[in-house]
N, C-alpha and C positions, 0 to 999 in steps of 0.2 A: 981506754975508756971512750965511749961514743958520746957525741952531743948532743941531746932529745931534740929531734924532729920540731920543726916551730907547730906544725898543726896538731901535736903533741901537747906542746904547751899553751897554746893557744886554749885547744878544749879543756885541759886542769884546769885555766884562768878562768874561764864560763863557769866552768861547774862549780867552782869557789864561789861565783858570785851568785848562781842558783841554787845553792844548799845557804846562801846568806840568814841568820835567822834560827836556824838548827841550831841543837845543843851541840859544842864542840866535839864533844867525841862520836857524837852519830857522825858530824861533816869530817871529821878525819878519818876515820874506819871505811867512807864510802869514797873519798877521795883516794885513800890509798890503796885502796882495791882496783881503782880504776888507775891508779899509776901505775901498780902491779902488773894489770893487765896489757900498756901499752912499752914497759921497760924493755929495751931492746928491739922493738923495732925499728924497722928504717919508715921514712915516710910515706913509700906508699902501702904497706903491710899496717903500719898506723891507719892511714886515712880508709882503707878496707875494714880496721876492728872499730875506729868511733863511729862508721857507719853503722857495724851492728850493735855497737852498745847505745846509742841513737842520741836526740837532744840531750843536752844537757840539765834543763827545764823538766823532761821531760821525767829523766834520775829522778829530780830533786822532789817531783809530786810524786813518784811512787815512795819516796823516801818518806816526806811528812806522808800519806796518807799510811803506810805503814806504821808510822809513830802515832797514829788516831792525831794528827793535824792536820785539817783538810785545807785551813786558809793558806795562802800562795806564800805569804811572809813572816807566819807563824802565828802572832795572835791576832794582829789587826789587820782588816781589809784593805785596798786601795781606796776607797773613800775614806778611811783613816789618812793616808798618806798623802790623798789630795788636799786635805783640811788643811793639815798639817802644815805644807807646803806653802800653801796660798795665806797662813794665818803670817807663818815667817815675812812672806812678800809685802802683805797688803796688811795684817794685821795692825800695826804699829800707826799704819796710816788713819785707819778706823776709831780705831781706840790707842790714842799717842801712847805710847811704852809696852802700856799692858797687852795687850795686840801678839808684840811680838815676845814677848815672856811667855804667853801661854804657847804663839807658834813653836818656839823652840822648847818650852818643856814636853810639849807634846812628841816632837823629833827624837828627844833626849830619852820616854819612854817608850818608843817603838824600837822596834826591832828590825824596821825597812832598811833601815841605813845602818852602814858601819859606823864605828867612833870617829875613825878620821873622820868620815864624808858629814859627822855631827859637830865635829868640832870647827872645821874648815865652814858648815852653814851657821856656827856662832859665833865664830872669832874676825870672818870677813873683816865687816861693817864695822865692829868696834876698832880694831886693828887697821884697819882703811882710814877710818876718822882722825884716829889718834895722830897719824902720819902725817896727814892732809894736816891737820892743826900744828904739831911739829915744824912743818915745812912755811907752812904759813906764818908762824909767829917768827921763826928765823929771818925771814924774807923781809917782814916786816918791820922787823929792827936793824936791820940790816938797810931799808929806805929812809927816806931822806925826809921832813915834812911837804919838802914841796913835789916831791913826788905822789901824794895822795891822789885815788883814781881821781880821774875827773869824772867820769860817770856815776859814783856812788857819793862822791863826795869826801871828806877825809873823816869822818864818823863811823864811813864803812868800816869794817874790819873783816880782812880776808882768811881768819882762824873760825870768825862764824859762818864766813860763806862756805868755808871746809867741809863745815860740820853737813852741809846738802847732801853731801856725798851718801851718809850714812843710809839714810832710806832709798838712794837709787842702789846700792851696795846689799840691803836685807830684799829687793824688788828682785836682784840678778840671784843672789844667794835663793830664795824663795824657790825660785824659778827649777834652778840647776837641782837644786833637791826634789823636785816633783821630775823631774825628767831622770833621775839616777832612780827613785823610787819606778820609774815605769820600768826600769831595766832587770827590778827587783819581783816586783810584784805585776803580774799580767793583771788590767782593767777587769772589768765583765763583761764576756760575750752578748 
């Protein structure tokens, strides 16, 4: 048995992620055609056939405009997935909580992103905080009174200064999801 060529696997990996959004059997039917197509080659006989089978991107828009879906990531546009995006980062900061419930409900009903890449942009922040307060309250009982910062004073508590984390965490998370969304969905010309 032969080992698939990496630039083999390479372009299945793209075109997994540029059929992102399809119904699964259209993206399994078109991927495995195009596995079919390159099984058994060696690498440069490979890198000869994805040249004429061409972009990957390029599949995936004859595929949705075939399926009568002309948008890039199924239902909603890239200014969907920018909003989106930027409600997760900044939203929360604008309007404390409700901000980022609507950013991530909004995430939760697109189809831009995978589950992981949806769950990984909800569970960051919370799961960062909870850690950050974890480690913080151990530390903290773990000191001594007269160990209290001296710069905050001993009132501080470093389980709330933990909790800071949470919105530079939903800022980075925001972020990474509008930049996987580019990868997903091409802007407008």
């Amino acid at each position: 048995m032969t080992e698939t060529p990496q630039v083999v696997r390479s372009y299945l990996h793209e075109l997994e992620g540029a059929l992102r959004g399809m119904p699964a059997a259209e993206r399994q039917e078109i991927i495995g055609g195009v596995r079919e197509e390159l099984t058994g080659l060696d690498e440069a006989a490979a890198s000869e056939r994805i040249e004429l089978l061409g972009d990957p991107a390029f599949i995936a828009a004859q595929a949705r405009e075939a399926a009568g879906d002309v948008t890039p990531a199924g239902r909603e546009s890239f200014g969907y997935a920018v909003v989106a995006s930027l409600l997760v980062a900044f939203g929360g900061i604008v309007v404390p909580i409700l901000g980022w419930i609507v950013g991530l409900g909004m995430v939760w009903f697109s189809r831009t992103w995978s589950v992981g890449e949806k769950l990984i942009g909800t569970l960051a922040a919370p799961v960062l905080g909870a850690i950050g307060v974890a480690v913080s309250l151990l530390l903290e009982t773990s000191a001594t009174a007269e160990s209290a910062s001296p710069t905050f004073g001993s009132s501080f508590s470093f389980a709330h200064g933990s909790l800071l984390i949470v919105p530079v965490v939903y800022i980075v998370s925001g972020l990474w999801l509008l930049a996987r969304a580019r990868r997903t969905v091409r802007p407008p010309a």
